[in-house]
C-alpha positions, 0 to 999 in steps of 0.5 A: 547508487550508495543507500542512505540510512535514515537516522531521523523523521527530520532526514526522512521527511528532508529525502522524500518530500515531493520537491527532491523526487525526481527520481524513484525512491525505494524505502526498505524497512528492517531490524536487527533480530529479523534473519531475513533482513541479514540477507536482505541487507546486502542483497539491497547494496547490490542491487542499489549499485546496479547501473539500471538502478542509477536513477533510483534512491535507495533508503534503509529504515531501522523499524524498531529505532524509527518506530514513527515513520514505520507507523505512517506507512503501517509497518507490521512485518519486515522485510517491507518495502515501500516504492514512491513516486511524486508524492505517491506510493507506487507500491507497498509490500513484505517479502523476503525474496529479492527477486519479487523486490526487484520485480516490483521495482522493475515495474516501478522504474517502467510506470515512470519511464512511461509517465515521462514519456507521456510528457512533451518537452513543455510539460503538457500531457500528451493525448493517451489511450482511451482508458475505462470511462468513470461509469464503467469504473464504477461499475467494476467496482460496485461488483466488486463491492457486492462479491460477498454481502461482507466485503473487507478491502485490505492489504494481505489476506485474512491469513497474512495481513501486511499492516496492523489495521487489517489485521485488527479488522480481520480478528473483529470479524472473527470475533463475532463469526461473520463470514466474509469476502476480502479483497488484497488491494495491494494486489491492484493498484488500479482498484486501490486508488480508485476505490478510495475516490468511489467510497470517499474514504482515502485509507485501507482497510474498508468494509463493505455490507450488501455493498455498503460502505461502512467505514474504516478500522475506527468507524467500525471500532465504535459502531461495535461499541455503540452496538455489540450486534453491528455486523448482525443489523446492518446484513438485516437492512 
């Protein structure tokens, strides 16, 4: 399928509201000065002109001209993908090797064709399998939230953070020597959706003391304003 290149947030927005999803969309974000991207650019054509990949929309998006719609999705590296469904972001990750893209992709394309056959021809959901229930759900989680008495959930790891934000955290908990766990919740898409419900906090990164939660980037930003010994009282309670 030909890629189209986003030239404006206007075009961005037309592409990829949720009324025109019908199929997959993969967002690719690249630059010019980025070695990287010069392979990757015309690996993506053939794998857009792939006919498994018929039903998918492939988009390039120049991050350095579209700097705004990079920021929605936290762009901090390139090559970065981004894979939406309806309205919902299956998959965001940085990678340089077309065989990890096209793996994720490929479980991408499986999720939905799996949606869709959940659906009967009138629309209604048919019955699936039982899954975990809302306790044991909250109970996975709340492990999870107690694994270390600081817990940072974000996207990448303290040594590679995939957006600006975690990174920002990282060097905040860095800066004021405070040992702490991490989860990567780009690595689980089930805990990332359902830790959002459970905190009741709907972005990334969160931070979690004696299983606490304690806010976002900007909460935790003027808690340490307010209290330059933030991290120290809040382990003391």
């Amino acid at each position: 399928m030909p890629i189209t290149e986003i030239k404006d947030q206007d075009q961005f927005t037309q592409l990829t509201t949720v009324d025109v999803q019908e199929k997959l969309i993969s967002l690719y974000f690249y630059t010019n000065w980025a070695e990287p991207c010069k392979h990757l650019n015309q690996v993506y054509q053939v794998i857009s002109d792939d006919a498994s990949n018929k039903d998918v929309s492939f988009l390039t998006i120049n991050a350095d001209d579209l700097s705004d719609v990079a920021e929605l999705f936290e762009v901090s590296s390139v090559p970065y993908f981004v894979i939406i469904n309806n309205g919902t972001i299956l998959k965001e990750f940085s990678t340089a090797d077309p065989k990890e893209f096209v793996k994720e992709l490929d479980q991408c394309k499986k999720y939905v064709s799996n949606q869709t056959n959940n659906t009967t021809a009138d629309g209604e959901q048919t019955e699936e399998p039982e899954g975990e229930t809302e306790e044991q759900i909250n109970e996975k989680l709340t492990k999870l939230t107690n694994a270390a008495p600081v817990m940072l959930f974000m996207k990448g790891s303290p040594s590679e953070p995939k957006c600006g934000f975690s990174r920002q955290l990282v060097g905040m908990l860095r800066e004021h020597q405070v040992r702490f766990g991490f989860f990567d919740i780009l690595r689980d898409n089930d805990v990332r959706e359902q830790l959002k419900k459970f905190s009741d906090w709907p972005t990334y990164p969160q931070l979690y003391i004696n299983g606490e939660f304690q806010g976002g980037l900007d909460i935790i930003k003027e808690s340490l304003e307010e209290d330059p010994d933030f991290f120290q009282h809040a382990l003391q309670q």
